[in-house]
N, C-alpha and C positions, 0 to 999 in steps of 0.2 A: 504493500500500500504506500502510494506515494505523500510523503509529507507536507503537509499545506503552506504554501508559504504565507509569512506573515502579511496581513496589509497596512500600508501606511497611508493613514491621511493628510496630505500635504495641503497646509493652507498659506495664501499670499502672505508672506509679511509686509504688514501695512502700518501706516504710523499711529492707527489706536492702541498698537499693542507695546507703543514702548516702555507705558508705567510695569507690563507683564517681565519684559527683557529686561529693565531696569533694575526687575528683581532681583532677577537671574541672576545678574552680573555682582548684585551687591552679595548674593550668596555664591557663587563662583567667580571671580575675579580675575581677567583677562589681559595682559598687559600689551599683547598685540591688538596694533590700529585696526585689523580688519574687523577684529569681535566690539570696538567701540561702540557704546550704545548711539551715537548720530551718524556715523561712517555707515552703520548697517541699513540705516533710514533715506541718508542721502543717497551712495552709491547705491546701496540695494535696492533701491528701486529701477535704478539703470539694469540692474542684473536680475529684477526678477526676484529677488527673495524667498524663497520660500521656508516653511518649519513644519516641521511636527511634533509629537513626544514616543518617545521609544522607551521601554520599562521606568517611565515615570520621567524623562529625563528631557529636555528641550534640545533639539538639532537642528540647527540651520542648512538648508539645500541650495547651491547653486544651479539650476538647469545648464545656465552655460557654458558652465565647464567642467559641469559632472561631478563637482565636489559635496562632500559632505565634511562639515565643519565640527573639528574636538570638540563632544557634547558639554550642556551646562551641567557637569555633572564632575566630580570626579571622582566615583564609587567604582566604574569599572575598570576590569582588568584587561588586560589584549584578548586573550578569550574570546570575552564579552563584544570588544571595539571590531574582530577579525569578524565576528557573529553578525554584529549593524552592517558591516560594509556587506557581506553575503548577501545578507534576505533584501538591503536594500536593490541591491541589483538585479532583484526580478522587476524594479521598475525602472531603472537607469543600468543596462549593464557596464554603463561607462565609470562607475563610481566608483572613487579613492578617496578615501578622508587625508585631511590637511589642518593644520594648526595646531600639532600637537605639543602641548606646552613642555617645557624644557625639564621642566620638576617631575614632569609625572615620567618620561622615559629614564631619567636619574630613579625613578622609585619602580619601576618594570623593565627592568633587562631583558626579560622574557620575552619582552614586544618583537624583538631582532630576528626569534623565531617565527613570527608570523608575517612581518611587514620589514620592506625594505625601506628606508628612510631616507632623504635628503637636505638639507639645508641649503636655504636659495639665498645668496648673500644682497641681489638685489630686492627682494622683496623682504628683508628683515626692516626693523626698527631702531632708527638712534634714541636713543636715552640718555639725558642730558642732567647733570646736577643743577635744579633752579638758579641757586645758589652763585654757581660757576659761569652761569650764561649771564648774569648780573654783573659780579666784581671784575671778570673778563682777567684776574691774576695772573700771573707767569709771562713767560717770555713769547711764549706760540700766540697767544691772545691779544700781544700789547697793542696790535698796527689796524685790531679791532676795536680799540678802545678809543687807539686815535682818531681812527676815521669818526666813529661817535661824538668825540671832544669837538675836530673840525666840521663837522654837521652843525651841530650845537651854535660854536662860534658864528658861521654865514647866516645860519637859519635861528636866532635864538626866541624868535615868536614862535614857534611851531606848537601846536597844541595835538595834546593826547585825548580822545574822543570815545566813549564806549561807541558798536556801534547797533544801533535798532533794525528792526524790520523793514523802516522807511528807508535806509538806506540802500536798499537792493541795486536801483536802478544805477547808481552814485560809483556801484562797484561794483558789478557790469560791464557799466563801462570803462572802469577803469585795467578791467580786466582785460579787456579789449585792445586798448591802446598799449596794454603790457607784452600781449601778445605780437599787436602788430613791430611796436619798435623792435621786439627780436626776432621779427620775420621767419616765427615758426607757426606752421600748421602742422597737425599731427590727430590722430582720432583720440590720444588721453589725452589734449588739450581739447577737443568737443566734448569728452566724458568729464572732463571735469568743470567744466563751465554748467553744465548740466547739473551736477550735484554741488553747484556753489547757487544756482538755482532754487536746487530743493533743500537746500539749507535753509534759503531765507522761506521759502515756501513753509517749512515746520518749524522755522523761530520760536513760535508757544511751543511747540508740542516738544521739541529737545532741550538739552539742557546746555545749548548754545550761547557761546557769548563771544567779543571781539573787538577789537582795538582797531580804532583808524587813527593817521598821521595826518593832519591839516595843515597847509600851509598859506595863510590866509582863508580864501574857501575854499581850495582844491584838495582832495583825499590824494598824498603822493606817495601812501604806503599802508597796509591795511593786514590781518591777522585775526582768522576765524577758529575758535577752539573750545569743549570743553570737556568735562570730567573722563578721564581715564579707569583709574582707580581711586582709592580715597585720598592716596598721597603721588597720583599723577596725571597731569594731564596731559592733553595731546592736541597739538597743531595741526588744525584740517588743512587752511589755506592760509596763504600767507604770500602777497606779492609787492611789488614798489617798481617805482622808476630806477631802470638800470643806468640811468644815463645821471642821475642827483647821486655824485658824492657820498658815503654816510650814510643813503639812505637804508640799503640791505641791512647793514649792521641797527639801526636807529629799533627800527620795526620789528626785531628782535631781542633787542636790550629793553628796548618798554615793556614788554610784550612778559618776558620775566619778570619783570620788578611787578607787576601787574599779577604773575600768579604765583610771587615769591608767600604773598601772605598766605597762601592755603594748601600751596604742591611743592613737596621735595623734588620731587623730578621731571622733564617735561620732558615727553613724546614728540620727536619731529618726522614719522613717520619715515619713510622711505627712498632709495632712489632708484630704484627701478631702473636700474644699470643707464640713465644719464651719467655720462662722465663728469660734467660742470657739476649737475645737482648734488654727485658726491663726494665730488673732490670738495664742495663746500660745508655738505655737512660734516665732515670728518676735521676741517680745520678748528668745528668749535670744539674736539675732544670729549666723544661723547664718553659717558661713564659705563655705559655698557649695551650692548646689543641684542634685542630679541627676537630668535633667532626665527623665520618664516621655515617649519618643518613641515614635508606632505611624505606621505609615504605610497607606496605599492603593495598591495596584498598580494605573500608571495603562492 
């Protein structure tokens, strides 16, 4: 007699349910940007989101690329994790789980026998001491500080602005003009104009927040981000005029001092094998890296 396979009811993730994921996260704690409770609202909408619950436990589905995401859960064992990606696959047989947290394969060796593993260096996370991105101390950091001091100097009206809902259109297009003067087009620069979109589109409903740079009335640097974990946050968006001095560093040093009151660490997500974007973030010396792991069920 043939064994039934299990069924799984997949429903959209939509943004009434992020008080639900909110939960989740504050009883499972996630330090990779992908499982962020606004990153899953924004971008996941671009991708389709989907979840179920599997022996009690909350799973997120990508359709588009066939992933299934380390559940909110961490009770189970490889066993268990080799057993979801199985039965999942009589509805995706394309399915691999990804995101397995760094703690839990340090606490099952065992996993090595079921799943072959990899770490992707471009889709990992910088992690950055609050602290560090603030004082800008040491020798590697100082040409940071100064470009900061000579902003300051040319620009010393410049004002730091939370920024609201009304601001969308304000930065936009300033996103626009960011793009245009670097004369890149690209389709993750349409993906994410998109989910800087549905950013300001769920303002109430995430627990969003963001810093603009004014000079006079122009927005010439800006920074979208909020909670991580309890002691970190994480940098959605974050762009400026490449062409203003000071300004990259500016938009960055506020941006800490700003979430030094309540996060030890901040999340600057990614580079996605851009060479500029990582050669930059590695100058600010990040504290430590989390690491993006997917595996193969062998």
């Amino acid at each position: 007699m043939n064994k039934k396979k299990p069924e799984f009811e997949l429903k959209l993730l939509t943004v009434d349910l992020a008080p639900m994921i909110m939960d989740c996260l504050k009883a499972f704690p996630k330090q990779a940007c992908d499982m962020n409770l606004s990153n899953l609202f924004t971008w996941g909408q671009l991708y389709k989101l989907h979840y179920f619950i599997w022996k009690g436990a909350y799973v997120i589905y990508n359709p588009r690329f066939h992933y299934i995401a380390f559940p909110f859960c961490y009770k189970f064992g490889a066993t268990e994790l080799a057993e979801l990606v199985k039965d999942f696959r009589a509805l995706d047989p394309k399915t691999e789980m990804i995101l397995f947290p760094q703690e839990w394969l340090d606490n099952h060796p065992e996993a090595k026998e079921l799943f072959r593993f990899r770490k992707h260096a471009n889709w990992s996370d910088y992690v950055y001491l609050t602290e560090k991105l603030v004082n800008l101390s040491g020798k590697k950091l100082a040409k940071k500080k100064n470009l900061i001091a000579q902003f300051k100097k040319l620009h010393p009206h410049y004002k730091v602005q939370n920024i609201v809902k009304g601001d969308m259109d304000a930065i936009l297009d300033h996103y626009r003009h960011w793009q245009s003067d670097r004369n890149i087009r690209s389709i993750n620069l349409t993906m994410e104009y998109r989910a800087i979109k549905n950013a300001f589109k769920h303002w109430d409903d995430l627990p969003l927040d963001g810093l603009k740079i004014m000079l006079d009335k122009d927005i010439i640097a800006w920074s979208i981000f909020s909670p991580q974990t309890e002691n970190m946050a994480t940098i959605h968006f974050e762009k400026f005029y490449p062409s203003l001095k000071g300004c990259a560093q500016i938009i960055n040093w506020e941006t800490a001092k700003y979430l030094q009151r309540t996060y030890l660490y901040i999340n600057r997500e990614q580079d996605m094998g851009v060479e500029g974007l990582r050669q930059a973030k590695r100058s600010y010396e990040p504290e430590f890296m989390v690491d993006f792991i997917t595996s193969r069920l062998k």
